[in-house]
N, C-alpha and C positions, 0 to 999 in steps of 0.2 A: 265855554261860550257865555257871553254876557246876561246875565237874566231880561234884559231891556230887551236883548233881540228875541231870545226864546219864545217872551211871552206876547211880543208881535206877533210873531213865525205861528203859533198857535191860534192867536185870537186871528189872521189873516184866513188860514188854514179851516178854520170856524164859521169865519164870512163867507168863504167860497164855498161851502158845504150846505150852507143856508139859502144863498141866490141860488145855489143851484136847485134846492128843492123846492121851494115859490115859485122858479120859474116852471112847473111843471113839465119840464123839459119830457120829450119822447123818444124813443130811440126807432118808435114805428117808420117815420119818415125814409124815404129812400134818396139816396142821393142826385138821382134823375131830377127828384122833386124839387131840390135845394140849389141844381144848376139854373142861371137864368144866363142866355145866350147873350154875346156883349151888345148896346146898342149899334146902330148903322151910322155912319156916317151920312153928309149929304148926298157926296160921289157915291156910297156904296147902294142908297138908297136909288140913288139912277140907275146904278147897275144893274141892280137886283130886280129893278120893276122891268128894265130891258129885257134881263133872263126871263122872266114870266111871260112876259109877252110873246119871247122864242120857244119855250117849253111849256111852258103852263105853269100854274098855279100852286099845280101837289105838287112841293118841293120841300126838303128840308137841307139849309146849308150845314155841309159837313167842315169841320176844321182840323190839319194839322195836327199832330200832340205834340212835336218834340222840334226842336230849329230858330231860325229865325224867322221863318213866314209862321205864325200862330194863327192867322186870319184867313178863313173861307171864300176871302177876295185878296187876290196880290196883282198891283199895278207894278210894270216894270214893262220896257221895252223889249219886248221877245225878239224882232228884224232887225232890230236895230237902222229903225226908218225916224230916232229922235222924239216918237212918241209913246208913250205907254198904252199897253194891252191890259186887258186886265182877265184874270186868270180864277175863275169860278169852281168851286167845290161843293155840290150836290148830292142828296140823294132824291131820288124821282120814285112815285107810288105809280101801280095801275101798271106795271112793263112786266113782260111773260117770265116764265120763272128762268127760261133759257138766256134772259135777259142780265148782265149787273145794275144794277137798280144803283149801285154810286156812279156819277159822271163829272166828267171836264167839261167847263167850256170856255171857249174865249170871246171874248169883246172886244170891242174895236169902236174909237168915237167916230162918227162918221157924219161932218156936216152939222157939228155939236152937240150929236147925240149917241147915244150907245147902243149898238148893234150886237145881236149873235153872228160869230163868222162861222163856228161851225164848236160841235159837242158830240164829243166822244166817250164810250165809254171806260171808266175807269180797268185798274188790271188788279184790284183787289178790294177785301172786303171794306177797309181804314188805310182813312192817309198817316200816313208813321211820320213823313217828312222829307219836306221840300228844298231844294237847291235851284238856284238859279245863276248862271255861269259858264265862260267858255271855257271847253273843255280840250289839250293840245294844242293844236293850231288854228283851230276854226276861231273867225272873227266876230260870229253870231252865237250869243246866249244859246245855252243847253236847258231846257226843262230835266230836272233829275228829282224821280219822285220815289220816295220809298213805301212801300203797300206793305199793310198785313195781309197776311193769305188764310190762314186757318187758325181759327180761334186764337190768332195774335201771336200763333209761336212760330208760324211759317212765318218769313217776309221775303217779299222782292222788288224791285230796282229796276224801273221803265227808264231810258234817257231820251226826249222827246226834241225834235227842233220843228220849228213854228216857220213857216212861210207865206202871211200872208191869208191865206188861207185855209193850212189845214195845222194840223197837231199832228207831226208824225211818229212814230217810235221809231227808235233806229237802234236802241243796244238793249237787253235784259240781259237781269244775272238775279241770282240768291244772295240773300246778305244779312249779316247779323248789325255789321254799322258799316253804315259810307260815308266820306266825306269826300269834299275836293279840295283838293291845296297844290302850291308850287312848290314838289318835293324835291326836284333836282337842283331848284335854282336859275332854271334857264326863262325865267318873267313868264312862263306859260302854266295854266293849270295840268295836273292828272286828278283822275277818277279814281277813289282808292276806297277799295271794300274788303270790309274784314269777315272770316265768315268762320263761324266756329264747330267743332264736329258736327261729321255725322256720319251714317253708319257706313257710307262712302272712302269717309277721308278722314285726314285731323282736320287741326287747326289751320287756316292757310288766311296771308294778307296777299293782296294782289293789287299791283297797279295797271288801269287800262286807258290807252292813251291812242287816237284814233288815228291811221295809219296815211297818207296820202291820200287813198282810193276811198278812206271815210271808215274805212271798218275799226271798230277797238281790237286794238294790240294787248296780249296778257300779259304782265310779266308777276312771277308768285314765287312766295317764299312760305314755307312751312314752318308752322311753328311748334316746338320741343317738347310742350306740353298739354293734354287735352284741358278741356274748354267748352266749355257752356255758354258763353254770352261774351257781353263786351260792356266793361262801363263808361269805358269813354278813352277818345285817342288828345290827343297832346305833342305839339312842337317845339321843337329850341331849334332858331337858326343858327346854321353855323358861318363863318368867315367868307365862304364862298357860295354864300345865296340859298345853300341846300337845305333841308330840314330832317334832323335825329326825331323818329316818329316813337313818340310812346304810348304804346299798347297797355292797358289797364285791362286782363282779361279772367272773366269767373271760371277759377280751377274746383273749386267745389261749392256747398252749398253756400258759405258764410267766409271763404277764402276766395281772394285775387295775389293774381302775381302780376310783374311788368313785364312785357318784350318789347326790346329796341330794334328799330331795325334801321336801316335809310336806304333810298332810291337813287342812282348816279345817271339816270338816263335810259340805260339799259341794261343795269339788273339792279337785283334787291339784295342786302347784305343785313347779316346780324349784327348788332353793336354791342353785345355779350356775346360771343361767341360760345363759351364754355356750359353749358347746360346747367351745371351745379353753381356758375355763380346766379343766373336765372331762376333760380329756385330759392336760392336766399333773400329775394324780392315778396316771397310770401306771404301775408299778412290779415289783419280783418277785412272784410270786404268795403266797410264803412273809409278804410284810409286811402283813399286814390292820389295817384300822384297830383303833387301841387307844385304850383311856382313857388314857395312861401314864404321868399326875399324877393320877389318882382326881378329877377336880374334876366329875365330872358331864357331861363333853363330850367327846368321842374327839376323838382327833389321827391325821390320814393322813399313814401314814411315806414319804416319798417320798425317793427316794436318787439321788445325783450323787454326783461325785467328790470326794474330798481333792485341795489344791494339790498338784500335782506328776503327776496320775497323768488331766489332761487328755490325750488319744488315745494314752494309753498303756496297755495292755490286760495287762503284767503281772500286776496281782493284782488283780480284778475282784469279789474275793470282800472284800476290806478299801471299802467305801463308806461314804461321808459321808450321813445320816438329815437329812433336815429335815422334821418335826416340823409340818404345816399344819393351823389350823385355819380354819374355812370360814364365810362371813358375808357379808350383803351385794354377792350375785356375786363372792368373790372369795378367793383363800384366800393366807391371812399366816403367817408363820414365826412357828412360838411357842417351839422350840428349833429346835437342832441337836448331831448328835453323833455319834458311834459307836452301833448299834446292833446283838448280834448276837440275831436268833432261835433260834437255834437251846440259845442258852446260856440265854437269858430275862432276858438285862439290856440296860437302857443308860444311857452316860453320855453325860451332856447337855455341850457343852465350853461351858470361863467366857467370858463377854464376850470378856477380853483375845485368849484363842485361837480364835474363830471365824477369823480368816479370813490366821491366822498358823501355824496348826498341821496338820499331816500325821500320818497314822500308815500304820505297815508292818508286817507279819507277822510274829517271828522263827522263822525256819525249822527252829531245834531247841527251843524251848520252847513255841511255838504262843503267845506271850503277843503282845496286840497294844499296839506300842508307839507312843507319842506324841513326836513329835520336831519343834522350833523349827525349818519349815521355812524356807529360805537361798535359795530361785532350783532346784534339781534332787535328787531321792531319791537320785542318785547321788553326790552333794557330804557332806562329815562335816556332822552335823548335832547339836544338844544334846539330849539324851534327855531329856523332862519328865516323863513316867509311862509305865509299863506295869501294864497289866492280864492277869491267869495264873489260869488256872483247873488246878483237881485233880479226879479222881475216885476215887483212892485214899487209903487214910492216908499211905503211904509220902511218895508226891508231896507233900502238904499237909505232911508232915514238914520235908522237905527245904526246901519252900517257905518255911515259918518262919524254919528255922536259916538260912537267906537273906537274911533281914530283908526279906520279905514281908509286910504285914499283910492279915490275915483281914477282910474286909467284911462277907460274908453265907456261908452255906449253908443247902442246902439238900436235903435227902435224903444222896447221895455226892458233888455237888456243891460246891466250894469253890471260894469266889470272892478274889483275894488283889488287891492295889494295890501297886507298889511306886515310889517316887517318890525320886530318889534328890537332894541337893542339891547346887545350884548356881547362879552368880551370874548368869545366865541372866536379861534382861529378862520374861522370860514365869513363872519361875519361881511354883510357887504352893504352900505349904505343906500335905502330905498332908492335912492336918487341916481346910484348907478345900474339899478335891474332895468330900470324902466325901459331902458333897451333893448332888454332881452324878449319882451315880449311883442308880438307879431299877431294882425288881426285877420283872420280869411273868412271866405264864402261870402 
């Protein structure tokens, strides 16, 4: 490492140790104390003074955690009568304890002003998160709200339609995630909930799609392995409108695997059928599937080692990413490479170095370097590239006057490649890596 940069990296490392103790920082502080709710809008300010006038005064708006409505007010036509509703989230003081103290209510501009039409009370303790959407065949918007239920680890799934004047329920289920999509292909949404063991059942996905007479139809598929949670679902259309749904599900504390599945209307099918290749999807739980060539079809990062570092448990945080995607029972490497999460890159290695090349840690610049591996990480080996990240100007300074070059940034993030030359059979000129590497999150 250059001394220019070390002796930044220190005196930076010096700086931030210093502001931080002037600034008599506390760790007393609670984080309640450090939220401040976002401001109102002007519309939201009409709304809200409407609500008070309908309910009163003890109020506190509650918000969403997770979705696209994040806001304690969501305007959107419910009747689909051309004008927007607007859709309130409450908690109300002073109501008996028989009472839930979280409510709905809806609005309605009336003569150009905002009315309560009517407020209901909520079906759990926290809003998890909102959908809004028709759902099979109905022409009118579905309210689809997801509740925690107890201390955050129950949850459940109200689907409400609006008439005007009331908020009705019309389907509940239990659910670990739900979303809605068009999974057969035929332009209409289904309701699709994932729900993960319990002492009942396993793992089970379900698609519910409401029948003529209005009621949700079930259709469920089990899945192969137990399961604690969900980190999140993912689509690739295919040719004929449908969508290959992936499952990203927590099989232990610090481990996820993937299940495939897809929906044709009227049933559900595995897209791994084989158990044992579903198991080779294993991984950290930090690596969720990603698009991470944009081409319309996720890739599950699955990770082994670099040559050299078979049962050798030194550095377990430097892994080799192979990049699977899934088809016809069975899943194929469509790269490989370096990948880190936490930074939000990866670089895919060329042909030549799949299965020639190693990388290691350097333990004073944190840059991860690539080296012509030779038979052992402990042997001299020819350095082909490294990769350095900055998150100051200083560092990124130093990094330049280094003959570093700059790839990407992003926010305080600086992303650098340094490739240095030599007659190295593997040798590959910076100018053609630059390809290889790939920016997410």
């Amino acid at each position: 490492m250059p001394a220019l940069r070390r002796l930044k990296l220190k005196l930076s490392a010096a700086a931030a140790l210093t502001a931080f103790t002037l600034t008599g920082c506390s760790f007393g502080a609670t984080i309640d104390s450090l939220l401040v709710p976002p401001s109102l809008s002007q519309e939201q300010e009409q709304i809200y003074q409407a609500l008070q006038n309908a309910v009163g005064r003890d109020i506190k708006l509650q918000y969403p955690k997770t979705g696209d409505y994040l806001s304690a007010f969501i305007l959107s036509d419910l009747d689909s009568d051309s004008t927007e509703e607007a859709l309130v989230f409450y908690e109300k003081s002073g109501l008996s304890p028989s009472e839930n103290s979280l409510r709905i209510n809806v609005l309605d501009k009336k003569n150009g002003s905002w009315q309560s039409i009517c407020d209901v009370p909520a079906e759990g303790a926290e809003i998890e998160k909102v959908m809004i959407s028709p759902v099979g065949g109905d022409s009118d918007p579905q309210v689809v709200i997801g509740y925690s239920i107890v201390d955050q680890s129950d949850r459940g799934l109200v689907v409400y339609d609006y008439n005007s004047e009331s908020l009705n329920k019309r389907f509940t289920a239990t659910y670990s995630l739900f979303d809605i999509h068009d999974l057969d292909g035929d332009g209409r949404q289904e309701l699709l909930i994932l729900q993960s063991d319990s002492n009942a059942a396993g793992a089970t996905a379900a698609v519910y799609v409401p029948d003529d007479a209005g009621q949700f139809r079930k259709n469920q598929l089990s899945f192969r392995s137990s399961c604690t949670g969900f980190s999140q679902v993912l689509y690739a259309k295919q040719e004929d409108g449908s969508a290959v749904v992936y499952a990203d599900m927590l099989t232990g504390v610090t481990t996820i695997q993937t299940e495939l599945f897809r929906y044709d209307g009227e049933k559900m099918h595995h897209i791994l059928e084989d158990e044992s290749v579903v198991s080779e999807t294993v991984r950290p739980a930090s690596c969720l599937t990603l698009d991470v060539d944009n081409d319309g079809t996720p890739e599950i990062p699955v990770q082994t080692v670099f040559p050299g570092y078979e049962g050798n448990a030194a550095d377990q945080s430097i892994r080799l990413t192979r990049w699977m995607s899934a088809s016809s029972n069975k899943l194929t490497e469509k790269y490989r490479g370096y990948y880190s999460v936490s930074e939000g890159y990866a670089f895919m290695l060329p042909e030549k170095w799949q299965s020639e090349v190693t990388a290691i840690s350097d333990g004073l610049t944190g840059d991860i370097v690539f080296y012509h591996f030779t038979g052992s990480l402990s042997e001299p080996m020819q350095e082909l590239m490294r990769i350095g990240m900055a998150s100051d100007h200083d560092t990124r300074d130093s990094m330049l006057e280094e003959d570093y070059s700059l790839l990407h940034s992003r926010g305080n993030a600086y992303y650098f490649v340094n490739v240095p030359e030599s007659s190295d059979s593997l040798y590959i000129p910076e100018s053609d890596l630059l390809s290889c590497f790939l920016f997410v999150n």
